[in-house]
BAKOL-235009 format. One line per 5 residues: number of its first residue (from 1); their letters; for each residue x, y, z of C-alpha. Coordinates in steps of 0.05 Angstrom, whole numbers, padded with zeros to 5 digits, m for minus. Example, Ala and Ser with C-alpha at 12.3 -4.5 7.8 and 13.67 -1.06 7.14 Angstrom:
# residues 2
1> AS> 00246 m00090 00156 | 00273 m00021 00143 $
END
This chain:
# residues 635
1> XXXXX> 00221 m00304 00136 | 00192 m00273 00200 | 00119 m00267 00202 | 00070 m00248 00244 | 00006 m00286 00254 $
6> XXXXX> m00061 m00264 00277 | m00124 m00318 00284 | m00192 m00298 00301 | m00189 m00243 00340 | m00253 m00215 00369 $
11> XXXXX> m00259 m00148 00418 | m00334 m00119 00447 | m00325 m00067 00490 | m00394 m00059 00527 | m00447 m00074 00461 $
16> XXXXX> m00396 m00051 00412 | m00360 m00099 00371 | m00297 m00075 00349 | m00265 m00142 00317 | m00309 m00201 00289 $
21> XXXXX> m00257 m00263 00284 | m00209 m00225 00246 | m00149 m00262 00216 | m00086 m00239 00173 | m00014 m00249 00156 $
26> XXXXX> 00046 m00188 00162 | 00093 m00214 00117 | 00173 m00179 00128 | 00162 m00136 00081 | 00099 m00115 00075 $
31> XXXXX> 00080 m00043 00085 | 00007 m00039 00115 | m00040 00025 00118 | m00097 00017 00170 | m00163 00054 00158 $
36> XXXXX> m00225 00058 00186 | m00277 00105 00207 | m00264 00136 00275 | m00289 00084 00328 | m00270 00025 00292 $
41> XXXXX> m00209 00007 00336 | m00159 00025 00295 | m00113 00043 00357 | m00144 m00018 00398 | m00111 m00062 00340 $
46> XXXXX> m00047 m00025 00351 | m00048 m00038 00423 | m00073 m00112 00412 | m00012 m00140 00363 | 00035 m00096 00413 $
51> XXXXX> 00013 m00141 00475 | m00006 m00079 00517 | m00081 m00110 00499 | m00115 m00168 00485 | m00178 m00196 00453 $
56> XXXXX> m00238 m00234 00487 | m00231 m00291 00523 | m00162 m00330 00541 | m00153 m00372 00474 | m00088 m00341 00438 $
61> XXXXX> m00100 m00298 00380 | m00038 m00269 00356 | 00023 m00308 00338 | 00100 m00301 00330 | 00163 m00325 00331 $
66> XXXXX> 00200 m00318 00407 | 00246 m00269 00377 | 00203 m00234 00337 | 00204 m00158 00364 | 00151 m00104 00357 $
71> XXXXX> 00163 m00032 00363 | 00102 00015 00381 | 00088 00090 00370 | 00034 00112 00402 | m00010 00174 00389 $
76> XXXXX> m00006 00193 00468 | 00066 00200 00501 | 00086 00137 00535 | 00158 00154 00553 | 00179 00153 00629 $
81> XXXXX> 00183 00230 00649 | 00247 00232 00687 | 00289 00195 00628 | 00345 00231 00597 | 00332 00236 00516 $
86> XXXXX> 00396 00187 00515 | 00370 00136 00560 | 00289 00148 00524 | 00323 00144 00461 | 00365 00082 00474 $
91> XXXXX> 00311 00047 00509 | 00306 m00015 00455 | 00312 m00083 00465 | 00368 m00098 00426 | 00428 m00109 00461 $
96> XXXXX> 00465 m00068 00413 | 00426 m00011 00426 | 00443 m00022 00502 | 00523 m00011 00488 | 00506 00040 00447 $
101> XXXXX> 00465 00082 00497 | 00527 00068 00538 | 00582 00097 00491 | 00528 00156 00478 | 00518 00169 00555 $
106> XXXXX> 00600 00162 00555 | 00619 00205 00504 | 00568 00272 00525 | 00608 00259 00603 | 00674 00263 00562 $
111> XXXXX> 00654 00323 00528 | 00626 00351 00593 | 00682 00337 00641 | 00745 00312 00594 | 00800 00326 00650 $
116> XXXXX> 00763 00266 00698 | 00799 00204 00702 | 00743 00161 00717 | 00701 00196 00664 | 00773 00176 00614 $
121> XXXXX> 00766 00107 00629 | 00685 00101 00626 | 00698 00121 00553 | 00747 00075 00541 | 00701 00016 00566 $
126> XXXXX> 00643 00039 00526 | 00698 00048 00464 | 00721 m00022 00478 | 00648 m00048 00479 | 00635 m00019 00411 $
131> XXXXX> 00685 m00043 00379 | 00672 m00117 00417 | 00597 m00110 00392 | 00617 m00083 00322 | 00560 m00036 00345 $
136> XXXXX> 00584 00030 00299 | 00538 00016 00234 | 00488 00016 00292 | 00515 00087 00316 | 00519 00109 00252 $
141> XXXXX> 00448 00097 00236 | 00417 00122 00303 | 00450 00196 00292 | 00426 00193 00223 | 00356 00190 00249 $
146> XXXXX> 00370 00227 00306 | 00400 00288 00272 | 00333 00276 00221 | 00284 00284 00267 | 00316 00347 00299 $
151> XXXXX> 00343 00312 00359 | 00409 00349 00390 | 00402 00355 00464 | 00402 00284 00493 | 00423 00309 00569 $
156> XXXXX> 00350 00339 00575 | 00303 00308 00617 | 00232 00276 00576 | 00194 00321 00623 | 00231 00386 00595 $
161> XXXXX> 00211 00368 00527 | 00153 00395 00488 | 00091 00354 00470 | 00119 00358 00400 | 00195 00331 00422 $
166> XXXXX> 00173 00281 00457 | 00132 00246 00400 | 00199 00259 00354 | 00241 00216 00407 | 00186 00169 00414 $
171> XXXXX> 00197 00149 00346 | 00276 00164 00341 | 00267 00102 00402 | 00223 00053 00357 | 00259 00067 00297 $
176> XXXXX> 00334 00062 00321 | 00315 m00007 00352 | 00304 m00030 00292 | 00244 m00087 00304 | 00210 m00129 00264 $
181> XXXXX> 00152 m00102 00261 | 00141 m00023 00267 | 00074 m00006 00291 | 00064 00070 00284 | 00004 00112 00297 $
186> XXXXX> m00006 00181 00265 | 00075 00184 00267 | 00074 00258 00217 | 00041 00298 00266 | 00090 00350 00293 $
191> XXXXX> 00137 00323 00238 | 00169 00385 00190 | 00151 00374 00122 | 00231 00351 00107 | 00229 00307 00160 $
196> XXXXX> 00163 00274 00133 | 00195 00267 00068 | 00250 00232 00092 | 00214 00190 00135 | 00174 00167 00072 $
201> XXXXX> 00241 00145 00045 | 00270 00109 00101 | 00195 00058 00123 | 00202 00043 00045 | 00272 00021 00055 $
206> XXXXX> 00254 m00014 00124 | 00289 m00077 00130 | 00221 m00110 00178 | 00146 m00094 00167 | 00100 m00038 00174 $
211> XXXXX> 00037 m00026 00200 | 00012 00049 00217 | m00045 00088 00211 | m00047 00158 00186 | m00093 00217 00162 $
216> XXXXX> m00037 00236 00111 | m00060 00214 00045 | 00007 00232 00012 | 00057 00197 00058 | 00003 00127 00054 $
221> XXXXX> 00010 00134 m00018 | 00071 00137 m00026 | 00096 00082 00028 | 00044 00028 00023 | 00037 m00030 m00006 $
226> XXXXX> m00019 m00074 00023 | m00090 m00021 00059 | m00127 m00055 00114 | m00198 m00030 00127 | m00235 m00043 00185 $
231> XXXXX> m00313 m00042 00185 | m00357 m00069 00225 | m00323 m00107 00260 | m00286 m00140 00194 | m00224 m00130 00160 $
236> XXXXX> m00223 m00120 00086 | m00154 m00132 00049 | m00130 m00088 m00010 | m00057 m00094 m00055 | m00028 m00036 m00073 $
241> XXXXX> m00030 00042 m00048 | m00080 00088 m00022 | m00099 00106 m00092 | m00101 00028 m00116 | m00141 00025 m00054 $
246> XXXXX> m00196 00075 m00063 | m00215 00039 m00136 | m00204 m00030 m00113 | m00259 m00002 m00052 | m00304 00024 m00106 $
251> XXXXX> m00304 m00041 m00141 | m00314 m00080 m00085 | m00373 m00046 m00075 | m00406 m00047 m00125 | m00398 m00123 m00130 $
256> XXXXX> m00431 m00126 m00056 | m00484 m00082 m00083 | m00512 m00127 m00142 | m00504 m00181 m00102 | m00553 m00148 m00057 $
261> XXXXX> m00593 m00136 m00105 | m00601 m00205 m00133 | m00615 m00231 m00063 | m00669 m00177 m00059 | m00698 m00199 m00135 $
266> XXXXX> m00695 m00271 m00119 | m00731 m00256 m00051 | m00789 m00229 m00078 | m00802 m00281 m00119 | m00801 m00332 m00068 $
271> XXXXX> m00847 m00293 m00025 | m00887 m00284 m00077 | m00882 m00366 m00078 | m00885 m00383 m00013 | m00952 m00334 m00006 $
276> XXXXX> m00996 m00378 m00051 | m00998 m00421 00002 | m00942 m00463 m00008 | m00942 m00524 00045 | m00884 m00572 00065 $
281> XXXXX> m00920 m00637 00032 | m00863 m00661 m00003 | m00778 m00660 00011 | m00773 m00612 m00054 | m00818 m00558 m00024 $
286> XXXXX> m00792 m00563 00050 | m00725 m00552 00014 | m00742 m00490 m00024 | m00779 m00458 00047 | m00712 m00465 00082 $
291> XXXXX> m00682 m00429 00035 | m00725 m00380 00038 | m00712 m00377 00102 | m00643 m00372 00095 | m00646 m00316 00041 $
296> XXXXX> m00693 m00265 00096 | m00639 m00278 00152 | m00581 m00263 00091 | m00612 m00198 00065 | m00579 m00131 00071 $
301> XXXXX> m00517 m00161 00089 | m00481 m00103 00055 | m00457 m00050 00114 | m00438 00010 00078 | m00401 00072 00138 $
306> XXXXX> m00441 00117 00088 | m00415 00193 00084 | m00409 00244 00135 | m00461 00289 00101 | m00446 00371 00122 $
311> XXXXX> m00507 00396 00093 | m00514 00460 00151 | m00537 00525 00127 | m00491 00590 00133 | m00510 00663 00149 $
316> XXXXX> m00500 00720 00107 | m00437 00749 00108 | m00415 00820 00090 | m00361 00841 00056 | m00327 00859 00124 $
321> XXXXX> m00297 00793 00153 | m00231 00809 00186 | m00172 00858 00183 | m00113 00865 00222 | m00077 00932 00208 $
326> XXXXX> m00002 00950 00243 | m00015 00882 00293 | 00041 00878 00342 | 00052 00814 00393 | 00095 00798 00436 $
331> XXXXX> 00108 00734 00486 | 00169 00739 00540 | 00204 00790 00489 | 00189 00742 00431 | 00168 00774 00375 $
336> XXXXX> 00100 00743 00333 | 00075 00791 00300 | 00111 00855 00277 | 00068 00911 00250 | 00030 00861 00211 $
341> XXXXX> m00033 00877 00165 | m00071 00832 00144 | m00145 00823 00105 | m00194 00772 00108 | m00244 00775 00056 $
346> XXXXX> m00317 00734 00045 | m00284 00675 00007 | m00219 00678 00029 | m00180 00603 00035 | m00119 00626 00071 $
351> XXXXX> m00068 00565 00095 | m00015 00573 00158 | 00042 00533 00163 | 00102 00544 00187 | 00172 00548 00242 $
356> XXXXX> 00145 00509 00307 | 00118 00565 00358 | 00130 00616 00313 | 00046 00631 00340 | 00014 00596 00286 $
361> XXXXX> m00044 00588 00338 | m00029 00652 00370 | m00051 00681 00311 | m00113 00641 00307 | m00130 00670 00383 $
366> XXXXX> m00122 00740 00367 | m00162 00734 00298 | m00216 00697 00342 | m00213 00751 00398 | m00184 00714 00452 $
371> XXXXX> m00117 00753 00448 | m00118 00828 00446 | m00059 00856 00401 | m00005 00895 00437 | m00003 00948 00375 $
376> XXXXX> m00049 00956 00325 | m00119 00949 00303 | m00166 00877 00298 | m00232 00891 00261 | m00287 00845 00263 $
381> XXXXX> m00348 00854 00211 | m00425 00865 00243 | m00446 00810 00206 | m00389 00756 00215 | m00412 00683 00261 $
386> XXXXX> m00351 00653 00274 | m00327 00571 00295 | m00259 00564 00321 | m00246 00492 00314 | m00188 00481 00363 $
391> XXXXX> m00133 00432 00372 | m00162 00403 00431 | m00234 00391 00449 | m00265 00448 00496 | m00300 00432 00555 $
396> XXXXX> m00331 00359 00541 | m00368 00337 00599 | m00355 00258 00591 | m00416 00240 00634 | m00462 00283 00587 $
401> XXXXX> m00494 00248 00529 | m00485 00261 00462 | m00544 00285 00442 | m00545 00326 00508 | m00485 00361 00483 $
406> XXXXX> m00511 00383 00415 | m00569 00410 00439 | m00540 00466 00479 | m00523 00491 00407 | m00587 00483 00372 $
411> XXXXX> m00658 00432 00382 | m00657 00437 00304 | m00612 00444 00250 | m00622 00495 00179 | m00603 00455 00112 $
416> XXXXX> m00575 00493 00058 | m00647 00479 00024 | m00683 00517 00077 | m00711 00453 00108 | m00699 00443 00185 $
421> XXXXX> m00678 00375 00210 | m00670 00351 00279 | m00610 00342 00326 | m00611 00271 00325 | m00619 00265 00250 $
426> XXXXX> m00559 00299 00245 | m00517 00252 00288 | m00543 00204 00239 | m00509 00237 00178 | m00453 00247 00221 $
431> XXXXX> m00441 00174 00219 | m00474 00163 00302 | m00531 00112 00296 | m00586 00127 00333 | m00569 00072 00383 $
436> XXXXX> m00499 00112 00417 | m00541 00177 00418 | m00551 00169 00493 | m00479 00148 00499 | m00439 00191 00546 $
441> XXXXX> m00382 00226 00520 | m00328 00192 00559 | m00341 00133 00520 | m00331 00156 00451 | m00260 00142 00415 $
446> XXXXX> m00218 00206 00415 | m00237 00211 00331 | m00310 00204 00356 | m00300 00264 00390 | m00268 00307 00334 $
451> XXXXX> m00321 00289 00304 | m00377 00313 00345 | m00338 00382 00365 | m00338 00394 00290 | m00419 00375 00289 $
456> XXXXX> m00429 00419 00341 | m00383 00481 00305 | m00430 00471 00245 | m00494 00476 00268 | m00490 00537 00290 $
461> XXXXX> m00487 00565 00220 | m00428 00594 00216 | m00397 00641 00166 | m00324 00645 00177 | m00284 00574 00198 $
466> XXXXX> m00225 00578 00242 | m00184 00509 00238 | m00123 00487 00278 | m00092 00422 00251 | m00162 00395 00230 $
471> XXXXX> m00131 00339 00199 | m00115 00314 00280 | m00160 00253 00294 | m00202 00252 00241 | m00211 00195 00193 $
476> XXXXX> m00193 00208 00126 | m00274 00189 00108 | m00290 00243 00144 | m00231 00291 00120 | m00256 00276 00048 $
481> XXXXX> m00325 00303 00062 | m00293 00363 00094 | m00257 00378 00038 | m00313 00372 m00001 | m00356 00424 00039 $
486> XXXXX> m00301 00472 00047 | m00303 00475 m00027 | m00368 00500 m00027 | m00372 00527 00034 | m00398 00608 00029 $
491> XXXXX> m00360 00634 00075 | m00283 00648 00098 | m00241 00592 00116 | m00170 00608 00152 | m00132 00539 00167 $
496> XXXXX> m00065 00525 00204 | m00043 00461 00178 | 00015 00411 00167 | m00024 00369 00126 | m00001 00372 00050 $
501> XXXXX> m00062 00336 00020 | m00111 00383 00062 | m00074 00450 00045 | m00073 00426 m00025 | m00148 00417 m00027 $
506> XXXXX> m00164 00476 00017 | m00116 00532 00018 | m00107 00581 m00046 | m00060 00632 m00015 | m00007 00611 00046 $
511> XXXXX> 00022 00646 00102 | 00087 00615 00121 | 00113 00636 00192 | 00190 00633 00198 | 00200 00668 00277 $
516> XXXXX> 00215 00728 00304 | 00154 00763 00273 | 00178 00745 00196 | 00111 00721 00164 | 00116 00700 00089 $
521> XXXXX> 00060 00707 00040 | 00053 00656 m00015 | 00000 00637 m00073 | m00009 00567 m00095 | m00001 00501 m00063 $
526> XXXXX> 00039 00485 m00005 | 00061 00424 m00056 | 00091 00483 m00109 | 00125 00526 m00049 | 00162 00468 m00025 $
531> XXXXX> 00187 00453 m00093 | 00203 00523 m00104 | 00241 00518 m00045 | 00275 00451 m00036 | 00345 00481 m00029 $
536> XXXXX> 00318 00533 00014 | 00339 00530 00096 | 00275 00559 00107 | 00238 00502 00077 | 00271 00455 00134 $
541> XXXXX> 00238 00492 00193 | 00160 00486 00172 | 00134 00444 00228 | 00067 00441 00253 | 00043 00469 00320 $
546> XXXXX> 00033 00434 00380 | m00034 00416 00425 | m00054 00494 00446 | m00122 00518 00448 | m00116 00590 00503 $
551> XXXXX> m00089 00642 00530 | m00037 00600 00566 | m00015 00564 00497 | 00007 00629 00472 | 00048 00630 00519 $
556> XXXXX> 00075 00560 00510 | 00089 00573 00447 | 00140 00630 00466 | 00191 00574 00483 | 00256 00587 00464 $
561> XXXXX> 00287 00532 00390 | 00328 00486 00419 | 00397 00496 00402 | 00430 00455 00344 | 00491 00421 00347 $
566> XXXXX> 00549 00463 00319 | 00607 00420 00317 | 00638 00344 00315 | 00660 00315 00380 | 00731 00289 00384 $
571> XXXXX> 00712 00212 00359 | 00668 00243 00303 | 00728 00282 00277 | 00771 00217 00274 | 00714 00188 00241 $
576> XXXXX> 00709 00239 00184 | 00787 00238 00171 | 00784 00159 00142 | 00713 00157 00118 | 00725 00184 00050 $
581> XXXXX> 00774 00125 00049 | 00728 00077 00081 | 00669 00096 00030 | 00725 00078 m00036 | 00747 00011 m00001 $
586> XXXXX> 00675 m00009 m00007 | 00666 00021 m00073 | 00718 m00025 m00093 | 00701 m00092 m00066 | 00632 m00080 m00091 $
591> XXXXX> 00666 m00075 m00163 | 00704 m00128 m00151 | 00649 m00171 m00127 | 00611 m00147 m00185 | 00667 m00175 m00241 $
596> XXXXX> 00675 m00241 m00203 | 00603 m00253 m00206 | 00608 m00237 m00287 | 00660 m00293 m00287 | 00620 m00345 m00245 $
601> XXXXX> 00575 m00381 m00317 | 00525 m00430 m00284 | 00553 m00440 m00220 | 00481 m00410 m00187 | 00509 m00423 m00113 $
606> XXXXX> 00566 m00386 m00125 | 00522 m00329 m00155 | 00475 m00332 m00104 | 00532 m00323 m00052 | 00569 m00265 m00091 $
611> XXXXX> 00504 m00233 m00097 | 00489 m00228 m00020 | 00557 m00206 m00004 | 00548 m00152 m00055 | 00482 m00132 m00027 $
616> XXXXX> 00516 m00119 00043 | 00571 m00083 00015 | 00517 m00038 m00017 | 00485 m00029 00054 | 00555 m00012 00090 $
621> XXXXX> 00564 00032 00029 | 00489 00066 00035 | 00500 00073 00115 | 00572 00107 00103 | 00545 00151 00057 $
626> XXXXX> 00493 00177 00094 | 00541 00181 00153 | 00586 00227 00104 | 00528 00276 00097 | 00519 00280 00168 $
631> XXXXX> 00580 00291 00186 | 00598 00331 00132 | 00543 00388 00151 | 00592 00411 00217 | 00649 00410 00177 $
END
């Protein structure tokens, strides 16, 4: 069994400390959720057990076998620019995956330029290599994930790609290369809610080990089986899911906390002893001072992150928010909005999801003002104070200081009780201790950041929330508390998310963008119009929008759906004319393996031996059947 070892690990960066000896096993199977707080090096770990980082000092922390592989996905696009999606794709260490990429690269300049000799026999090398390498379950498998993750057009360049593509090829790379340990961060953002769902099949099915972090509460729940959670510097350990998690937390806690409280009991009795005047005449009373002494250095040893309290007044709002009546918009002749109306109301909770570029954001820009319609009318109540909390953080100065930064908004801060508290009190309930308030803004974590836009949204009371993919970068701590206030929150709330958990918590009434100006209206939960429309096609092209915060993303968003593949090449169609008969001789020898092994009494090696040939059988069955479906979609 491959495992993956790490031994004291310890990481400061400047007076920060990010890891405090940390130590912990991956098993093969295991399927690991990371969470933490924003800032507590969540990604750094990532980046640490991938070798692109390392801890303190020179003394070895993390251990493996020689062959043990890891596969990273990281938040940020690290693929080389002027790749083609075939060479990007196929850039894993396995040398399968190297004569695969080969036959791939083949194949497209056979369908390209068929009539070329040379380009003939480069296909028959690659063919010949296949076959050599028994490399087609491998095949198989990568256009299965390909086709899953919306993949078709592997001539194009990386640097033609879409921020959105690129992460989907990023992990078509990590996941076709099958390693032994995945290492995935945030991998459902710009995933389609289909594609999600099958990726929460296919990591509980993964042959290796898991480790990723992720805001979506859903997809942890449902893939996990062991949570790590950093704070403080530590690592605590939890069995189970997300939801096994969250009580075993609260139990944990509460534990720590009378604990604490006995230590505190216990102390003020042996002040209370040592202040009669207690002296060190004999062994028995220098024995009880020490540990007195011991017991002041061990009290409040319990570190709790706290809550991300939102306690910020709101403004009065009239019953005129926002309307949109006849809006027409148009990028490059691509149609967003056709004749739309639309009404915003004092408590509305609307949720937008939807096609990718379809102007899910576009629409945010125009409700916010920053877009002027083509047609129509956009009215904007007297009385309406409006946040627009973007995709992407708007002009941070990184060599201005925190506090610096929230000031421009406001010196002090209305509570919902009428009380005023300062600026720096509220980067306190924001989860910033008073010691990184003078920390420049280059130095915070890209969460910490989030984190302090959204602070300095909120202090400026306002009365109508505008939210693109909030769920982006935020901890799920500080998600939760979001929730929470958007509950009670006075005002109007519009939303474009991918995010099921969120939408479920926060939206009451969807709008579901399909293109070409075709906007959907739906009431309920994003959770009941997906089930309400599993067999749908339209359910298949909800994606979530990319990083676009202007003018000029409106624009972006105007680029033309790649086009989808529309037939089988020449190889696939000799592939789908024996692969009924390929899936019944497996079939077969798995029933026949099946009635020896009913036949074998006590002979346990024998058993054991039937039973792992009929386990791979199953897998060359599963693979072939999922090959079937693929295939048979073009047919």
């Amino acid at each position: 069994m491959k495992e993956l070892k790490v031994s004291e690990l310890t990481k400061t960066y400047g007076e920060k400390t990010l890891f405090d000896q940390l130590s912990f096993l991956i098993h093969e199977k295991d399927r690991i959720g990371l969470i933490g707080v924003n800032g507590t090096g969540k990604s750094s770990l990532l980046r640490i057990l991938a070798g692109l980082d390392r801890g303190d000092g020179d003394r070895q922390t993390v251990f493996a076998a020689q062959d043990y592989r890891i596969g990273f996905l990281a938040q940020d696009n690290q693929l080389q620019e002027e790749l083609s999606v075939v060479d990007a794709v196929f850039q894993g260490t396995s040398p399968l995956i190297r004569v695969v990429r080969d036959y791939e690269k083949a194949l497209i300049a056979l369908e390209n330029n068929g009539l070329d000799q040379q380009t003939q026999r480069n296909y028959q090398l690659a063919e010949e290599a296949m076959n050599k390498a028994d490399a087609w379950n491998t095949d198989t498998t990568a256009k299965i994930i390909l086709q899953k993750l919306g993949i078709s057009e592997l001539e194009k360049k990386v640097s033609e790609l879409s921020g959105g593509q690129k992460k989907r090829v990023a992990m078509a790379q990590v996941l076709i290369d099958e390693p032994d340990l995945l290492l995935l961060d945030e991998p459902t953002n710009h995933l389609d809610y289909d594609a999600i769902q099958w990726l929460e099949g296919y990591l509980k099915n993964y042959r290796g080990a898991l480790l990723m972090v992720t805001h979506d509460r859903y997809f942890l729940d449902r893939v996990v089986n062991r949570i790590f959670e950093l704070s403080f510097g530590k690592l605590h350990e939890y069995q189970g899911n997300y939801e096994t998690y969250l009580h075993a937390r609260a139990e944990r806690e509460r534990v720590e906390e009378t604990q604490e409280d006995k230590r505190k009991q216990l102390y003020k009795h042996e002040l209370a002893w040592i202040r009669t005047g207690a002296k060190a005449r004999t062994t028995k009373q220098q024995a009880r001072i020490d540990r007195f002494d011991d017991l002041k250095e061990n009290l409040h040893q319990v570190k709790r992150n706290g809550e991300v309290a939102i306690d910020v007044a709101t403004t009065r709002l009239g019953k005129q928010v926002l309307e949109l009546k006849d809006a027409s918009f148009q990028i490059e002749n691509k149609t967003i909005l056709s004749h739309f109306d639309l009404l915003i109301q004092s408590r509305e909770r609307l949720g937008i999801t939807g096609e990718n570029g379809a102007g899910k954001s576009t629409l945010l820009n125009i409700l916010a003002g920053r877009l002027p319609l083509e047609e129509g009318e956009r009215t904007m109540g007297v009385t309406v104070k409006m946040a627009y909390y973007t995709q992407t953080i708007e002009a941070m100065n990184p060599d201005q200081r925190m506090i610096a930064y929230l000031q421009e908004a406001a010196e002090e801060v209305q509570k919902v009780d009428g009380s005023q508290v300062s600026v720096a009190e509220m980067l306190e309930q924001f989860l910033f201790p008073r010691s990184m308030h003078g920390t420049k803004i280059g130095k915070l974590s890209g969460g910490e950041k989030r984190r302090l836009f959204l602070l300095k949204l909120l202090i400026g009371q306002p009365n109508v929330l505008l939210l693109d993919e909030p769920t982006n970068d935020l901890d799920i701590d500080t998600l939760t508390i979001l929730e929470n206030y958007l509950e009670t929150f006075p005002g109007a709330v519009i939303t474009v998310s991918h995010d099921r958990y969120f939408l479920d918590k926060v939206a009451q009434k969807l709008l579901i963008f399909e293109g070409n100006g075709k906007i959907k209206s739906y009431f309920g939960s994003i959770n009941e119009y997906l089930a309400a429309n599993t067999n749908k096609a339209s359910s298949s092209v909800l994606e979530p929008k990319e990083t676009k915060t202007d003018s000029h993303s409106a624009e972006s968003e105007a680029t033309a759906a790649a086009p989808v593949k529309k037939k089988l090449s020449y190889m696939e169609q000799k592939e789908w004319a024996t692969i009924e008969d390929d899936i019944a001789a497996l079939e077969e020898k798995a029933a026949a393996l099946t009635e020896e092994m009913n036949h074998q009494g006590a002979d346990f090696t024998k058993l054991q031996k039937l039973q792992q040939e009929i386990s791979e059988v199953e897998t060359q069955l599963a693979e072939k059947m999922d090959r079937w479906e693929y295939l048979s979609e073009f047919v």
